[in-house]
C-alpha positions as CSV (number, residue, x, y, z in Angstrom):
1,X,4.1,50.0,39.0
2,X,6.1,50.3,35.9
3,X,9.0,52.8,36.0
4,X,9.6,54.7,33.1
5,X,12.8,56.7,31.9
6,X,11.1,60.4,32.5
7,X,9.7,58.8,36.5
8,X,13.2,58.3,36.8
9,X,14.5,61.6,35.3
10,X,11.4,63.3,37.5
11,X,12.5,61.2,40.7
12,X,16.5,62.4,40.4
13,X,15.0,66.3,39.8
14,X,12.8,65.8,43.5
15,X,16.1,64.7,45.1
16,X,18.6,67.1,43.5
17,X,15.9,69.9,44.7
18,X,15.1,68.0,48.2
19,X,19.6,68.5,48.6
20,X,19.3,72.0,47.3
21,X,16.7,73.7,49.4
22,X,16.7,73.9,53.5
23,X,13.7,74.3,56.1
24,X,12.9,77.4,57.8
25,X,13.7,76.7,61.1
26,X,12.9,78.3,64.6
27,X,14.9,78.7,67.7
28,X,15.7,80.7,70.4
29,X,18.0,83.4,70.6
30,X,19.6,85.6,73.1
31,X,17.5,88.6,73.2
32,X,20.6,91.5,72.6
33,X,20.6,95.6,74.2
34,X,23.0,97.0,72.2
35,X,25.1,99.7,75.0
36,X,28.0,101.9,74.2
37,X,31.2,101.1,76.4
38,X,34.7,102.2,76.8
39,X,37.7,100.7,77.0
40,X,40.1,100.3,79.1
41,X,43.4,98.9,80.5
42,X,42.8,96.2,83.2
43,X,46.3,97.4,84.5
44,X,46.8,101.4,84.4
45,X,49.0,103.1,87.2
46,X,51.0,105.9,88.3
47,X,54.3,105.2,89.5
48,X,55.1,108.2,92.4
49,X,58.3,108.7,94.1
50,X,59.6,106.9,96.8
51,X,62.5,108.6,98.3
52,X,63.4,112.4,98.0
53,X,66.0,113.0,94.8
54,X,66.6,114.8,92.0
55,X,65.6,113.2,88.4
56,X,68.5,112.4,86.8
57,X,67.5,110.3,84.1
58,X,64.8,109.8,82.1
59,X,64.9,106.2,79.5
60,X,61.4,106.5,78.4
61,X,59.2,109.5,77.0
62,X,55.1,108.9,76.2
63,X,53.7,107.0,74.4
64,X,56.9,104.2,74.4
65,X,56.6,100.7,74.9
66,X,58.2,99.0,77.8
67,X,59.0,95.6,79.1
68,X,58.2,94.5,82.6
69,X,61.2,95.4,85.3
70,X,62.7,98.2,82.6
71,X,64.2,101.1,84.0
72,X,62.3,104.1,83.4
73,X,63.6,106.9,85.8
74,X,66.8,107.0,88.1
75,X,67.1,109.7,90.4
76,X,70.3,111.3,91.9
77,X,71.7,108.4,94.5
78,X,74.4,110.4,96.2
79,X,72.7,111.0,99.7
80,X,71.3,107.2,99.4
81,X,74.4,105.3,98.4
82,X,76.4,107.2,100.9
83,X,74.0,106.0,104.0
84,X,73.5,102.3,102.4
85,X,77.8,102.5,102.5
86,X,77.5,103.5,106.2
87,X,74.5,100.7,107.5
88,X,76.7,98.1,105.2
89,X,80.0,99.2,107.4
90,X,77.8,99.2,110.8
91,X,76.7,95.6,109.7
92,X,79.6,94.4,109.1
93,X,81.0,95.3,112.1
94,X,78.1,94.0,114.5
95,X,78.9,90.7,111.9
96,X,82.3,90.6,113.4
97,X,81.3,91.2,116.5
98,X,78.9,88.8,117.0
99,X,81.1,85.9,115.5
100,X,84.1,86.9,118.0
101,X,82.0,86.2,121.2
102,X,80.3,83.6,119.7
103,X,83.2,82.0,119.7
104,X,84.2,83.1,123.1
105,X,81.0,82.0,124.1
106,X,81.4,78.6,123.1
107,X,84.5,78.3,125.3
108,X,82.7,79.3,128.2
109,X,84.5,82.9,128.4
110,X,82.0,85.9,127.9
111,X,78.7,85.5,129.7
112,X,75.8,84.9,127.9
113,X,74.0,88.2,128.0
114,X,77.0,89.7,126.5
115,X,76.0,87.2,123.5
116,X,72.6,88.4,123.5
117,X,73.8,92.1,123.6
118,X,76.0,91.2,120.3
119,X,73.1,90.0,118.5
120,X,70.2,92.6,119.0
121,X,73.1,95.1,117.7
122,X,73.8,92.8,114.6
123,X,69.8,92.4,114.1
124,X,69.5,96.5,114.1
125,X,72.2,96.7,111.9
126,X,70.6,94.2,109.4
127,X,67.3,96.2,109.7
128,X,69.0,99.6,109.3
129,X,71.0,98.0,106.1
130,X,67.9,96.6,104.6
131,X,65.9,99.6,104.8
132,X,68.9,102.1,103.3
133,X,69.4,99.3,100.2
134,X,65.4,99.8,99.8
135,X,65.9,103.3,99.9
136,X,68.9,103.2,97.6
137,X,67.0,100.9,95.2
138,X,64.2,103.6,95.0
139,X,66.1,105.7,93.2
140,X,65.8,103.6,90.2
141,X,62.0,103.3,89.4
142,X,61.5,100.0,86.9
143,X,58.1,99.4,84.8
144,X,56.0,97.2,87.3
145,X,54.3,95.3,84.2
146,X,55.0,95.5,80.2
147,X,52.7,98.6,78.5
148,X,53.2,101.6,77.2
149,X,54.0,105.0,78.6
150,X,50.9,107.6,78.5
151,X,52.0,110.7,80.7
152,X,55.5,111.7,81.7
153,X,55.1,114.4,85.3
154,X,58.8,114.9,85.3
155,X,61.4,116.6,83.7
156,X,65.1,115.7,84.4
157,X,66.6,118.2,86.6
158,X,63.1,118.3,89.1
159,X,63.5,117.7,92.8
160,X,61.0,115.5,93.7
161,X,59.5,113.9,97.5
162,X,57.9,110.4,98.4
163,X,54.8,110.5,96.3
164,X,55.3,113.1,93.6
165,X,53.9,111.3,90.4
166,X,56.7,110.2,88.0
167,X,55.6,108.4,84.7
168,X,52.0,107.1,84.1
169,X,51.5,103.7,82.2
170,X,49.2,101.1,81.1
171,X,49.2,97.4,80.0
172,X,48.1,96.8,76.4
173,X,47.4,93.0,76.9
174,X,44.1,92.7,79.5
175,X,41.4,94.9,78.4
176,X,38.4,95.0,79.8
177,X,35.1,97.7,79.2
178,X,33.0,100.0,81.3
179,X,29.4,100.3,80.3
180,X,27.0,102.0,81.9
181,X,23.6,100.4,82.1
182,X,20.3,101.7,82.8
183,X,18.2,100.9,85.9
184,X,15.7,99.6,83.8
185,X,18.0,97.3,82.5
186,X,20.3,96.2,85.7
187,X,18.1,93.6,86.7
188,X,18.0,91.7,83.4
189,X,21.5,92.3,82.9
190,X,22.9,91.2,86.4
191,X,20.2,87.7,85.8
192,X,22.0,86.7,82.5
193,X,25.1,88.1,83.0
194,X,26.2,87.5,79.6
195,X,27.3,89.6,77.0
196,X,28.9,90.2,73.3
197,X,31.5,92.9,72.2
198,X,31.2,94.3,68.9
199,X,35.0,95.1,67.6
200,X,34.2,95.0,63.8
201,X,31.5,93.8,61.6
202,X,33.0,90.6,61.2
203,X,34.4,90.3,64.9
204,X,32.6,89.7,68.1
205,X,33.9,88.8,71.2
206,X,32.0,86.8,74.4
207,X,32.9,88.1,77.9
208,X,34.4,85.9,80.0
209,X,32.6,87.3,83.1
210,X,30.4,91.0,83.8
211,X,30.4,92.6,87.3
212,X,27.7,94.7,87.8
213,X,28.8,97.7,90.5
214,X,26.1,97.5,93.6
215,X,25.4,101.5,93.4
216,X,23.9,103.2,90.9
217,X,25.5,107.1,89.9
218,X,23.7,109.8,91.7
219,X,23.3,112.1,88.3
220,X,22.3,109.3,86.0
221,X,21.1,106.8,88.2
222,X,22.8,103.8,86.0
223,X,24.7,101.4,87.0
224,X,28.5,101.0,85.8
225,X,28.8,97.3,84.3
226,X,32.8,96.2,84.1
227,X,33.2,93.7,81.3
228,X,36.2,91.5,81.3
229,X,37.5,90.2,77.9
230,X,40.4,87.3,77.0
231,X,43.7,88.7,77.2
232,X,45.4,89.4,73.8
233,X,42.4,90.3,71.9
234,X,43.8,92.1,68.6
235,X,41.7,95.5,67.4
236,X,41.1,97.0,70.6
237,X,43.1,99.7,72.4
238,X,42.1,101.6,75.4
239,X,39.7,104.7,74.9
240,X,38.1,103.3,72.1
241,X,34.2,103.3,72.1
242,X,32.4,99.4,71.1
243,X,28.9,97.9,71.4
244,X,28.4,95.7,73.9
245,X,25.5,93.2,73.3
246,X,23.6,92.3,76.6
247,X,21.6,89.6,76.8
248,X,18.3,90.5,78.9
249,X,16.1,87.7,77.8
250,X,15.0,84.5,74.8
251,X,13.8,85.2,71.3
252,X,11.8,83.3,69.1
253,X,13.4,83.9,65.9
254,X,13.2,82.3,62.1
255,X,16.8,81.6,60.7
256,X,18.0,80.9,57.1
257,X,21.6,79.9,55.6
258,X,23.3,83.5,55.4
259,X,24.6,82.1,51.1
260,X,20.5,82.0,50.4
261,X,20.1,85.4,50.6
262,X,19.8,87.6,47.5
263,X,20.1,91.3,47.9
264,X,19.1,93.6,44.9
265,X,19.7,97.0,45.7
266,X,17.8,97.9,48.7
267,X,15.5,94.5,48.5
268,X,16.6,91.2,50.1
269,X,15.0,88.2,48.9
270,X,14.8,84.4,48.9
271,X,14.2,81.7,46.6
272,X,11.2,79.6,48.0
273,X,10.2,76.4,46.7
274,X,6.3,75.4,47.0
275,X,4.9,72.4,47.9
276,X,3.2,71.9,44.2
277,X,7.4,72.3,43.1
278,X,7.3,75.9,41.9
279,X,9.9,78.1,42.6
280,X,9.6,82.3,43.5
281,X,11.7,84.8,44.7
282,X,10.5,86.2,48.4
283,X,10.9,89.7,49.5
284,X,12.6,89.3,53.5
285,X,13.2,91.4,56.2
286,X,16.4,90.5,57.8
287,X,17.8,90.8,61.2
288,X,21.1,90.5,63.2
289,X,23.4,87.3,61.8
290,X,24.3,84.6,64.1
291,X,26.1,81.7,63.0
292,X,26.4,82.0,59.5
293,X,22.8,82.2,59.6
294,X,20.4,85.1,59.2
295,X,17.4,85.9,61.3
296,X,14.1,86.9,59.2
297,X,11.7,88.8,60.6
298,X,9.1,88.9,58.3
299,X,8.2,87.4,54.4
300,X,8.5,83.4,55.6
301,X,7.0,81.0,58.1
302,X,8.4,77.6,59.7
303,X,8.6,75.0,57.3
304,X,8.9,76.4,54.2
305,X,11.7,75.4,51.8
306,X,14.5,77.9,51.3
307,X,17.2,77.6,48.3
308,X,20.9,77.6,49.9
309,X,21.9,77.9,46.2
310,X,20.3,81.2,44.5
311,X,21.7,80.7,41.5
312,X,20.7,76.9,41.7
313,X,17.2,78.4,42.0
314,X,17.5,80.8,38.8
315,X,18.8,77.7,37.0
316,X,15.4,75.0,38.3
317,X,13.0,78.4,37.5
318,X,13.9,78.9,33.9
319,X,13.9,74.5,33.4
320,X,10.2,75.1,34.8
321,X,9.5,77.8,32.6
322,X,10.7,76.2,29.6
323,X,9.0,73.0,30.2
324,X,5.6,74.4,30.4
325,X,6.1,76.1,26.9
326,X,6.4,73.1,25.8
């Protein structure tokens, strides 16, 4: 076969086109329920009163961020430091006591039930000291975790009792989300158990693992889902409402390059290439993204050739329309 110089220039046109243009392709994707959760701190807490006082200081008002093992209230220690002083006294003498006939003991000249005497009394002292430094150290309440402050209960000056709320608090890096979910969706739901979180447009987050609650709410008969997310995810604070994509099942979907779409106004389009070469603009109907790639749902089939490029495709068009005027 002799090759001329236009088979050449048509062969290097067929390639340039073959590295310009993509195959629709088909696969399955996670069929997505869109649900509307909330979120919320994995650690949230109250901290209450543990001894009876009276506040004396406050370090932290609402809304205040806090490091783990800060101070955040001390209350009036008077009464507490006064009986940690006595059961350190009493334990220091049972100390002393013991040691002395100990020693006598070991020369064979107290009896040894006078030993075992000394020691119970030392070992109720150390109990009675231990629990009056606990009770001292109650008076100074420290942040169990880092967060923020979200409701003070006190004011200083208040006389408060073992269990009176103090300062409420929550933990700004574990999030997690409470959806609730439909009992015509549990089953689906609790089979997959896989889910995405919608935080922006461009952001999405996987959950690392869904626990479905085994009791379904007697007024709305759904089921409360608790998503659990990485910790330190940025753009989400508690009470904030996001989508939360389950999967309940497989679709069979068509998927094109997101670049080859072409959006005019309200119409979204695609450059298709034909098997005789030509080259048209075809009206889509898009779908969800996933992966830099779009899903169509209607206006192509498997197969056909796509343009990555659009404006490579506007360029090949007006070379075809040219050549046939001439």
């Amino acid at each position: 076969m002799k090759i001329t110089f236009w088979s050449l220039m048509l062969w290097s046109s067929l390639v340039l086109a073959d590295s310009t243009t993509v195959a629709v392709l088909q696969q399955n994707l996670p069929q997505l329920h869109p649900l509307t959760g909330r979120v919320e701190a994995v650690n949230q807490a109250t901290m209450t009163a543990q001894t009876s006082g009276r506040i004396a200081e406050l370090y932290f008002d609402v809304n205040d961020l806090v490091k783990k093992g800060e101070a955040l209230v001390r209350l009036r220690n008077e009464q507490q430091k006064a009986e940690f002083d006595v059961a350190q006294a009493e334990h220091e003498r049972a100390q002393a006591e013991f040691n002395r006939l100990n020693d006598l003991y070991e020369r064979k000249l107290v009896a040894q039930a006078m030993l075992d005497q000394a020691r119970a009394a030392l070992k109720t002292a150390a109990a009675r000291l231990s629990s009056a430094q606990e009770n001292f150290d109650y008076t100074l309440i420290r942040a169990p975790y880092s967060g923020i402050v979200t409701k003070r209960h006190v004011e200083v000056g208040e006389s408060v009792r073992p269990g009176s709320p103090i300062v409420s608090g929550l933990a700004l890096n574990q999030l997690r989300v409470a959806v609730e979910v439909p009992q015509t969706l549990v089953a689906a739901v609790r089979t997959h158990k896989k889910a995405i979180v919608d935080i922006s447009p461009e952001q999405h987050i996987t959950a690392s693992k869904i626990t479905v609650f085994p009791y379904a709410d007697e007024l709305t008969h759904g089921f409360t889902a608790r998503i659990e997310l990485p910790k330190g995810v940025e753009g989400l604070f508690p009470g904030m409402l996001v989508t939360v994509n389950f999967v309940t099942g497989e679709d069979p979907s068509l998927l094109v390059p997101q670049q080859a779409l072409v959006n005019r106004g309200e119409l979204t389009a695609v450059y298709v290439r034909y098997a005789d070469g030509r080259i048209a603009m075809r009206q889509v109907r898009t779908g969800r993204a996933d992966d830099g790639k779009r899903v169509i749902h209607a206006g192509l089939s498997v197969g056909e050739q796509v343009f990555v490029d659009p404006h490579a495709a506007v360029i090949e068009m007006k070379q075809q329309r040219a050549s046939s005027k001439n």
